[in-house]
C-alpha positions as CSV (number, residue, x, y, z in Angstrom):
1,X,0.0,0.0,0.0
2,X,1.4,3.5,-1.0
3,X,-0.2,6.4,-0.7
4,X,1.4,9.5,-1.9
5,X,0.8,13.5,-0.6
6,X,3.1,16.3,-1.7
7,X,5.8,16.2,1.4
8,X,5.1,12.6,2.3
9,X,4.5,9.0,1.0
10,X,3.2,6.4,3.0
11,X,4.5,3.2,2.7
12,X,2.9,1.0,5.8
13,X,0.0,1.0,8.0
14,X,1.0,0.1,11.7
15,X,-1.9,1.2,13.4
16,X,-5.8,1.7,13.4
17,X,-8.2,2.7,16.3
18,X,-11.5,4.2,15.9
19,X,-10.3,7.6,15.4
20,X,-6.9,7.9,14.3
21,X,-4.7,5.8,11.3
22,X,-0.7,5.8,11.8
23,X,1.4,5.0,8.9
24,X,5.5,4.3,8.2
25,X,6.9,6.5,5.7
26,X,8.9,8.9,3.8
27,X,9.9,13.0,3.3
28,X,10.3,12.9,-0.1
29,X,12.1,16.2,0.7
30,X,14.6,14.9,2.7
31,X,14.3,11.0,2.8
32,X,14.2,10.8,6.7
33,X,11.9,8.1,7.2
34,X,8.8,9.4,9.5
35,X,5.8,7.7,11.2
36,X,2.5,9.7,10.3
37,X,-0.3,9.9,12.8
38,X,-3.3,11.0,10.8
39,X,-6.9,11.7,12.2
40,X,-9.5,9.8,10.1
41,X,-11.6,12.0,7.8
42,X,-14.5,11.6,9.3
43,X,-13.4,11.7,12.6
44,X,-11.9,15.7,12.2
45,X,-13.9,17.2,15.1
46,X,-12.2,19.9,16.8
47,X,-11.9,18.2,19.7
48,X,-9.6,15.6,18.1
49,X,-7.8,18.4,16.2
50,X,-7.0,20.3,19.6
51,X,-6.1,16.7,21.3
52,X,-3.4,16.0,18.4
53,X,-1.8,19.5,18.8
54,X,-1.7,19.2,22.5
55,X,0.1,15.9,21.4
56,X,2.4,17.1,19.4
57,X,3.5,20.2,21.4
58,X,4.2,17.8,24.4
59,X,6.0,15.6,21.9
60,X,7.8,18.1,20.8
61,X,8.7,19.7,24.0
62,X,10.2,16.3,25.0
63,X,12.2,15.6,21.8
64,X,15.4,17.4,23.0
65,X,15.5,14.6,25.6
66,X,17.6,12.0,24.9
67,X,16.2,9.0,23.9
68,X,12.8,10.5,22.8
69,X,11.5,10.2,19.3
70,X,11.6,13.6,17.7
71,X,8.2,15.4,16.6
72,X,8.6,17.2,13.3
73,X,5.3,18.6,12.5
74,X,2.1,18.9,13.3
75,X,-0.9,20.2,10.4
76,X,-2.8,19.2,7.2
77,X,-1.1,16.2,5.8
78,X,-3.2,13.9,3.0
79,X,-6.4,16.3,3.3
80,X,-6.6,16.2,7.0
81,X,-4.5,17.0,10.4
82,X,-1.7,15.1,11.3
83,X,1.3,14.6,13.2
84,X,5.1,13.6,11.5
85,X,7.4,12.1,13.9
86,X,10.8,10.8,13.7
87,X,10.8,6.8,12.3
88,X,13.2,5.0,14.5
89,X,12.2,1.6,12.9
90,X,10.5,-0.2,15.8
91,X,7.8,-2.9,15.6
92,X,5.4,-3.1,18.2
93,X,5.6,-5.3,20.5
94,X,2.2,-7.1,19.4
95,X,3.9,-7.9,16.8
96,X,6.5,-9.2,18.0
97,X,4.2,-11.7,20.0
98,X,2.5,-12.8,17.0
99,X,6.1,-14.7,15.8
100,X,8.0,-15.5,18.8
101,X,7.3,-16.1,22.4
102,X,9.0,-14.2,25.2
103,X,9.8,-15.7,28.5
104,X,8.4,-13.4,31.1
105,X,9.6,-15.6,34.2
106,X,12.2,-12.8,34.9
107,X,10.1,-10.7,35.6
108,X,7.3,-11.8,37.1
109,X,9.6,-12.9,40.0
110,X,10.9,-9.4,40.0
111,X,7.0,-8.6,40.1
112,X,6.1,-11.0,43.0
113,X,9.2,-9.6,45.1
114,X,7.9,-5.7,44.2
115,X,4.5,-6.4,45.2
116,X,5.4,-8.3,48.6
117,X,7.9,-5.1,49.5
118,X,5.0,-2.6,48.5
119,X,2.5,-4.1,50.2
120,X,4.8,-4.9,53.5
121,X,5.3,-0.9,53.7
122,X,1.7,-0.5,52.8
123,X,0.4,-2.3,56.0
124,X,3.3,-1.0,58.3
């Protein structure tokens, strides 16, 4: 699946929810690969629209931190609003699950020794 817009083309559709589609792509300005979180069409309420700039000015408040995906944009992008964020080439970690199995044992004993300190202190 490809869909093109004049800055960006979309290459791969990671995720869907009811109100909001995020793709992998491309700048074809610059070539950075980006991740593309786009508000359905005919979910463009104003409410949505103010809760994706609020996003992105958080976002982008927090990109100088290390570690922290950088936010590059935030306005119309393929006839409605959007957010452009760095692409650091991460799969999610459903799918992940959906090919391999990961051992948890680690830490759920780490989470059984947690919770028997917390609640200890909680009951002190």
């Amino acid at each position: 699946m490809t869909i093109e817009d004049a800055k960006y083309e979309f290459f791969e559709k990671l995720y869907e929810s009811s109100s909001t589609i995020i793709y992998r792509g491309e700048n074809r300005v610059n070539d950075l690969p980006v991740v593309i979180k786009l508000i359905k069409e005919q979910d463009s309420s104003q409410e949505l629209i103010s809760k994706l700039s609020h996003e992105f000015e958080i976002g982008n408040k927090l990109s100088s931190i290390k570690g922290i995906i950088r936010y590059y944009n935030f306005g119309k992008i393929h006839n409605n609003y959007g957010i452009v964020m760095e692409d650091i080439g991460a799969i999610s970690l459903s799918n992940i699950l959906k090919t391999e199995a990961i051992d948890i044992s680690p830490f759920h004993a780490s989470a059984v020794k947690n919770s028997r300190i917390i609640n200890k202190n909680l009951n002190e």
